[in-house]
C-alpha positions in Angstrom: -17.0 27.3 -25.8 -14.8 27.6 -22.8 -14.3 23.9 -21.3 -12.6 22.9 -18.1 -11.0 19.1 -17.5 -10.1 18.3 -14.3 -7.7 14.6 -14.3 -5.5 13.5 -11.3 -2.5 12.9 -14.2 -2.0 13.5 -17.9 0.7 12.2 -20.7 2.7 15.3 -19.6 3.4 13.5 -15.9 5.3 10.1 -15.4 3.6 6.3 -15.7 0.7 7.7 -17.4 -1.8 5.2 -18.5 -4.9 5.0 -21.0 -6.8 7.4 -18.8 -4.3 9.9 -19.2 -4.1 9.5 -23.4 -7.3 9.1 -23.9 -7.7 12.9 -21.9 -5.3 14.0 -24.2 -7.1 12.9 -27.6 -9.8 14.5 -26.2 -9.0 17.8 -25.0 -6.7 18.3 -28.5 -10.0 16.9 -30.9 -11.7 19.7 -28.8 -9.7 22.1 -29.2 -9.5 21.0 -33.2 -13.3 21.7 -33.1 -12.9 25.1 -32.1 -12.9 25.2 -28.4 -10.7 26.0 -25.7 -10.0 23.8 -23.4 -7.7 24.2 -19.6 -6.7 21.0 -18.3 -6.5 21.2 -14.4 -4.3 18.4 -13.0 -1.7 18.3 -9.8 1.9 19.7 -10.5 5.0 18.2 -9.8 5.8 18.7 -6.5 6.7 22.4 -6.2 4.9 25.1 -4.0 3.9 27.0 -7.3 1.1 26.6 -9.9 2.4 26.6 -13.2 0.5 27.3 -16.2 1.6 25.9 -19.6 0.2 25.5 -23.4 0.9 22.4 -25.0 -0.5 21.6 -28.3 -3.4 24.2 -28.1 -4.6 22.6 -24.5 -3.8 25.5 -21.6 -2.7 23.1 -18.5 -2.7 24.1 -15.1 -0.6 22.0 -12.5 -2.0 22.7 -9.1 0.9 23.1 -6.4 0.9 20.6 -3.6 -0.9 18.1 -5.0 0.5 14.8 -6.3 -0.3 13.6 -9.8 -2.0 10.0 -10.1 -3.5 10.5 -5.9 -6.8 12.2 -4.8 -6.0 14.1 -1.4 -7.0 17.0 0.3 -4.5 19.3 -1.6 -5.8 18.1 -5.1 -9.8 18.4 -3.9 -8.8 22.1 -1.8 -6.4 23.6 -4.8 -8.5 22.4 -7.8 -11.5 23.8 -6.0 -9.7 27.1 -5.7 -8.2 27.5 -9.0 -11.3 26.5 -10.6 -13.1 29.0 -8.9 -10.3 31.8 -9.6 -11.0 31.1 -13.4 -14.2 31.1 -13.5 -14.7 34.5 -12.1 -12.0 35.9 -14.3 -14.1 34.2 -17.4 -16.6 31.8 -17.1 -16.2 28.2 -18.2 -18.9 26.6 -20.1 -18.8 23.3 -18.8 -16.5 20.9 -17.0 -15.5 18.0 -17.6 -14.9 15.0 -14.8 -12.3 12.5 -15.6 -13.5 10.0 -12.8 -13.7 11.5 -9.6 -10.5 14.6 -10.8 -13.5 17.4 -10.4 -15.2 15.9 -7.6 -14.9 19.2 -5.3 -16.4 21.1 -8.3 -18.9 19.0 -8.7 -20.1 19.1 -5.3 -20.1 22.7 -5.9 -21.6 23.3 -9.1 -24.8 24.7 -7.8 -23.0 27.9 -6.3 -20.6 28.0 -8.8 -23.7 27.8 -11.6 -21.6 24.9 -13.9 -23.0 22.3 -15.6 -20.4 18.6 -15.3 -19.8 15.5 -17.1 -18.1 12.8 -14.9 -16.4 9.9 -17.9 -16.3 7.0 -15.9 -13.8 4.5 -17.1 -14.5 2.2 -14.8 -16.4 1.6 -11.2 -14.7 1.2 -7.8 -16.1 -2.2 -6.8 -14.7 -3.5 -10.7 -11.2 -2.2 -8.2 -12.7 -4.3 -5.3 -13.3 -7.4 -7.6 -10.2 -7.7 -9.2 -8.6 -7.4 -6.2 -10.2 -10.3 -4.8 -10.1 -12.7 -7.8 -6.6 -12.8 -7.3 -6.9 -13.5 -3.2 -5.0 -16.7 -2.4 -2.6 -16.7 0.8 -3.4 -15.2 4.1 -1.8 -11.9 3.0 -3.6 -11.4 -0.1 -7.1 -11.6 2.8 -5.6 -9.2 4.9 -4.8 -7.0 1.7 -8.1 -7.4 0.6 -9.7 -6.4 3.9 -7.6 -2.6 3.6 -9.1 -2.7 0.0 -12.4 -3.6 0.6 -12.6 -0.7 3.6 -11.6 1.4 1.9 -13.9 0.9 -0.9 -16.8 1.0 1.3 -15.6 4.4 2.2 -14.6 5.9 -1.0 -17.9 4.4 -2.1 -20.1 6.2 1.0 -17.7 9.1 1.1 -17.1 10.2 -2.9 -18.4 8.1 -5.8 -21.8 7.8 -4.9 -22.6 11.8 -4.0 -20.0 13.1 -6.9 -21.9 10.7 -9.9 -25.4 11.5 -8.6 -24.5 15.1 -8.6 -22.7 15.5 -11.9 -25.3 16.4 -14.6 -24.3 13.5 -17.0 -22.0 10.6 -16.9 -20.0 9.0 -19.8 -19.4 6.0 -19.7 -16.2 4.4 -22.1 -18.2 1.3 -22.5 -21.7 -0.8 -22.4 -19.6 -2.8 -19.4 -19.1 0.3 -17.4 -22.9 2.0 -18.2 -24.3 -1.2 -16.7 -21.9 -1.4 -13.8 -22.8 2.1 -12.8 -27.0 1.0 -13.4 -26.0 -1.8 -11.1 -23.6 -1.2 -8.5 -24.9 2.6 -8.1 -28.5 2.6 -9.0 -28.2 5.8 -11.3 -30.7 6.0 -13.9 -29.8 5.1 -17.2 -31.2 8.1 -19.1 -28.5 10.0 -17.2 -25.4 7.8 -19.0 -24.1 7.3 -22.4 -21.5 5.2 -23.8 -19.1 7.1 -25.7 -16.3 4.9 -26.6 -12.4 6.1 -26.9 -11.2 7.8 -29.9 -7.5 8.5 -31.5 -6.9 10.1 -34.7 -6.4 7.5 -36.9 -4.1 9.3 -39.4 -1.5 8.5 -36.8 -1.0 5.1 -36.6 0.5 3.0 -39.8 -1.2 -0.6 -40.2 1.9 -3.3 -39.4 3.4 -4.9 -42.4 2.4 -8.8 -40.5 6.1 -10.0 -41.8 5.7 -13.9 -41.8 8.7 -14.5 -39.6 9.2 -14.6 -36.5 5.9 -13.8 -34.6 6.1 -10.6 -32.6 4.0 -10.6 -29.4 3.6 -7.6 -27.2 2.4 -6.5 -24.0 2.7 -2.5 -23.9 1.1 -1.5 -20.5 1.8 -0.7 -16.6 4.0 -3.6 -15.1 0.9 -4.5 -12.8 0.3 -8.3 -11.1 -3.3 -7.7 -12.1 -2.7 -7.3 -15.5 -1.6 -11.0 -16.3 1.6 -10.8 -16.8 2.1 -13.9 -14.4 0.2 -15.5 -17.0 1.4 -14.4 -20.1 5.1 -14.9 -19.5 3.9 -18.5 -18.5 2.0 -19.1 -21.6 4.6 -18.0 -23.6 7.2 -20.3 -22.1 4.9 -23.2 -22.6 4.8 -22.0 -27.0 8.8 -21.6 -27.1 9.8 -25.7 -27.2 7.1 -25.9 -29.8 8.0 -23.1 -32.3 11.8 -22.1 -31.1 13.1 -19.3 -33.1 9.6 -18.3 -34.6 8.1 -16.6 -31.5 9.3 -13.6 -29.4 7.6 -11.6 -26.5 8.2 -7.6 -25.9 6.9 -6.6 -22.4 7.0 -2.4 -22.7 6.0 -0.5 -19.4 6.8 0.7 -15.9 4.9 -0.4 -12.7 5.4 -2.4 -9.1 5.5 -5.5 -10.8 8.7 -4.7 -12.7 11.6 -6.7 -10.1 9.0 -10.1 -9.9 8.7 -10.0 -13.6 12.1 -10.2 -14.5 12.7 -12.7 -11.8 10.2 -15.4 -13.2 11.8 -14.7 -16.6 15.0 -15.5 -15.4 13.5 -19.1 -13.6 12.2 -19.8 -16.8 14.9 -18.9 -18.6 13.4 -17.0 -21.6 15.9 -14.5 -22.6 16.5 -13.3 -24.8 13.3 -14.6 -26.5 11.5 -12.0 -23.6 12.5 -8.5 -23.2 11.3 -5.9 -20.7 11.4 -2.2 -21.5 10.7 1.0 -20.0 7.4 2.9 -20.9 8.0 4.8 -23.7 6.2 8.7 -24.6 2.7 8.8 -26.0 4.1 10.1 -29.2 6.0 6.9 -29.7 3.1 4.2 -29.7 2.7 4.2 -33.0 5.7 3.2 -34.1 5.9 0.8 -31.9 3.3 -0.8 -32.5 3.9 -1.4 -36.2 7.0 -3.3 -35.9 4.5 -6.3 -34.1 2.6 -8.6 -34.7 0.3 -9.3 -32.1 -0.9 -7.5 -29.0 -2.0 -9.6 -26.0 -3.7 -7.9 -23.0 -4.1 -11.3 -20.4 -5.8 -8.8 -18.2 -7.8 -10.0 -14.7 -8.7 -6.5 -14.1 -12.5 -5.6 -14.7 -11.6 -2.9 -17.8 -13.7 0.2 -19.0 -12.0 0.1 -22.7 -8.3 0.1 -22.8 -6.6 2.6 -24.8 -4.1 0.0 -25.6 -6.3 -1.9 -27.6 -7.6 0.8 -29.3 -4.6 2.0 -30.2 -3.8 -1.7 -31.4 -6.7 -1.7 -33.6 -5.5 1.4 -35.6 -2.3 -0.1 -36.3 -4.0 -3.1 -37.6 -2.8 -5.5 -35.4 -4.5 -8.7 -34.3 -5.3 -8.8 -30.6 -5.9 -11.8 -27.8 -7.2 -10.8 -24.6 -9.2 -11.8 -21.6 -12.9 -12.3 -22.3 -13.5 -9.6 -19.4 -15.5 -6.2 -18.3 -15.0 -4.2 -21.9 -12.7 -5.4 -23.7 -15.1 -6.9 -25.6 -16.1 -3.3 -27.3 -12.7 -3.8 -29.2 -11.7 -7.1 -29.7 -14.3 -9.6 -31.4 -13.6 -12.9 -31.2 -12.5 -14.9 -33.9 -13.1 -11.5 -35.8 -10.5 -9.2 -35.1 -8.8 -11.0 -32.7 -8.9 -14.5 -29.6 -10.6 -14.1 -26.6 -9.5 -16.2 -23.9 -10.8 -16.7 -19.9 -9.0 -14.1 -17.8 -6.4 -16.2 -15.9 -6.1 -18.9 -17.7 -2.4 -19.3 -19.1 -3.3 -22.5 -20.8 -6.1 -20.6 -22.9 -4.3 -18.1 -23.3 -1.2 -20.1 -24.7 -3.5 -22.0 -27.0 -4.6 -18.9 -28.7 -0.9 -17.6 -29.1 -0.1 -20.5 -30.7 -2.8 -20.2 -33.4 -2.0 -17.0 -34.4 1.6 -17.8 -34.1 1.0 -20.8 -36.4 -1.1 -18.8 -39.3 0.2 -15.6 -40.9 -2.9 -15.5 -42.6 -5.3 -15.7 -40.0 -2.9 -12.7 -38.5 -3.0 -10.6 -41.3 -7.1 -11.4 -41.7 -7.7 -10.6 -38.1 -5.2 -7.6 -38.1 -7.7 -6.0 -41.1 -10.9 -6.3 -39.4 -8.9 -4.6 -36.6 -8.4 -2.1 -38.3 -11.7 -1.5 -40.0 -13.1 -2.1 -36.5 -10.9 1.1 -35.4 -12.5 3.3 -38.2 -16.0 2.4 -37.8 -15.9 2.7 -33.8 -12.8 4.0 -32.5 -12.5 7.4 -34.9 -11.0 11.1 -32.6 -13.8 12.7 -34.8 -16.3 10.3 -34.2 -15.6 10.9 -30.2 -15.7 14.7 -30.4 -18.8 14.8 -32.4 -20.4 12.6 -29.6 -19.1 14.6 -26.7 -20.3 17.6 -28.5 -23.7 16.4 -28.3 -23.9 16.0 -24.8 -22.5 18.8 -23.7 -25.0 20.5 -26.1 -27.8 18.6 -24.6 -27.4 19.6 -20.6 -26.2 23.2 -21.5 
């Protein structure tokens, strides 16, 4: 079967993000099941395509366009490749990743495709976090341009591109009822697939009793709590000094502020900040912590990070919001605490900080959790299905 994935950025561009790996577990475990798979996705700022193999996966970088942003160059050139290649030989079915393969979408009756849209996550869970964090007269205005141009992206693109796809996949229960809910689409037209990795990758971390590891490994993003979590974690260093560290790994806007309240608090070297590192590399890093904390205030689909986190058998806290919940159980495999809240979220830093064992018991049923529900064959299989079924 000849499959076409459409993504505004992959692992192969800069700042990717769990979008990006979870497109590349996917389009590899498809090509593992015999497929062949072209990944269309903007280039890198140079007048050419470009056409490259990598791993099996045949990507196409569409000239013009800019990687991560949706614009008239991405909808026009993706259009117009896709339709290029599908004359030469026709593709089977493509495949959405959010609103990538809109403009095919839109077109798939003359173009006789079938599409799945995954949906990761809904605009107005954008619009909500935005305003849950709306405090000074700035943040209002800020929310205003957001809010606008929701209401236009909404009128303009999400609604007719998910109503005219022929199925939607939805990362997690949180997202399928968002989409119910905020879009009216019927529900026999979604299913929840959740994220898959190959397992075989990641090595379960050894939980050495001393010192407690914490780490963040995500963008550098307001919205993602790091506010909070460097807070919380200055609040647990007087109690437990020289038993506690916290690793901060990731690029993003937030980057200059973060390392400005870490010096007012006077953390280091107890807090480091590093640069994002390559897909490849998660693993390993991973398994030289001991806990993963995700304080996030954004409404998730299912963050890659914690599946990831899962498979290397680490315990996990993390907000008690949108789906996080599909991988971190609470008082199972990991805490979950009320987005925002650095005194929850300190409390359950210091209990796992405090108990090896309850570390190395939560980091197991993470990773039992990852091979009952988080499997790279388990998600192909699934995917397979569907795009049996609409075919």
């Amino acid at each position: 079967m000849r499959i076409a994935i459409l993504i505004k950025s992959t692992t192969l561009h800069k700042n990717y993000g769990g979008l990006e790996s979870q497109n590349k577990n996917l389009a590899e475990g498809l090509v593992a099941a015999g497929h062949e798979v072209v990944v269309i996705t903007p280039g890198f700022g140079g007048d050419n395509d470009a056409v490259i193999d990598c791993n099996g996966v045949g990507y196409l970088f569409i000239k013009n366009a800019n990687p991560g942003k949706y614009s008239r160059e991405w909808w026009e050139g993706s259009l117009r490749e896709f339709t290029k290649l599908h004359s030469e030989r026709p593709f089977n079915i493509v495949i959405s990743q959010s609103a990538g393969g809109a403009a095919i979408i839109n077109h798939q009756a003359e173009l006789g495709i079938k599409t799945i849209v995954i949906s990761h996550g809904t605009l107005w869970g954008e619009v909500k976090t935005v305003w849950k964090k709306t405090k000074s007269l700035k943040d209002y205005l800020h929310f205003g341009r957001v809010l606008g141009f929701g209401l236009k992206t909404y009128f303009l693109l999400d609604k007719k591109y998910l109503s005219n796809c022929s199925y939607i996949v939805a990362v997690s229960e949180e997202v399928k009822k968002a989409l119910i809910l905020e879009l009216k689409l019927p529900e026999n037209k979604i299913r929840v697939i959740k994220n898959g990795i190959d397992l075989s990758q990641y090595v379960v971390s050894s939980q050495e009793d001393f010192p407690t590891r914490f780490l963040y490994l995500g963008r550098q993003e307001k919205e993602k709590g790091l506010e909070i979590l460097v807070i919380a974690f200055s609040r647990l260093v007087p109690e437990l000094p020289n038993e506690v560290s916290l690793t901060i790994v990731g690029n993003g806007p937030y980057q200059e502020e973060l390392g400005g309240l870490i010096n007012k608090l006077e953390l280091q070297p107890l807090v480091k900040v590093t640069s994002a590192v390559s897909y490849d590399q998660i693993p390993k890093l991973l398994s030289s912590y001991s806990v993963l904390v995700l304080p996030s205030m954004r409404l998730e689909g299912l963050p890659m990070v914690l599946v990831e986190a899962a498979a290397s058998g680490l315990p996990i806290i993390a907000s008690d919001i949108g789906g996080i919940k599909s991988a971190v159980k609470d008082k199972v495999n990991g805490l979950l605490v009320k987005s925002g809240s650095s005194r929850d979220l300190y409390a359950a830093m210091k209990t796992l900080a405090s108990s090896v064992l309850l570390r190395k018991e939560y980091g197991l049923n993470s990773r039992r959790l990852a091979e009952a529900e988080f499997s790279l064959t388990t998600m192909i299989t699934k995917y397979s299905e569907v795009i049996e079924s609409i075919l």
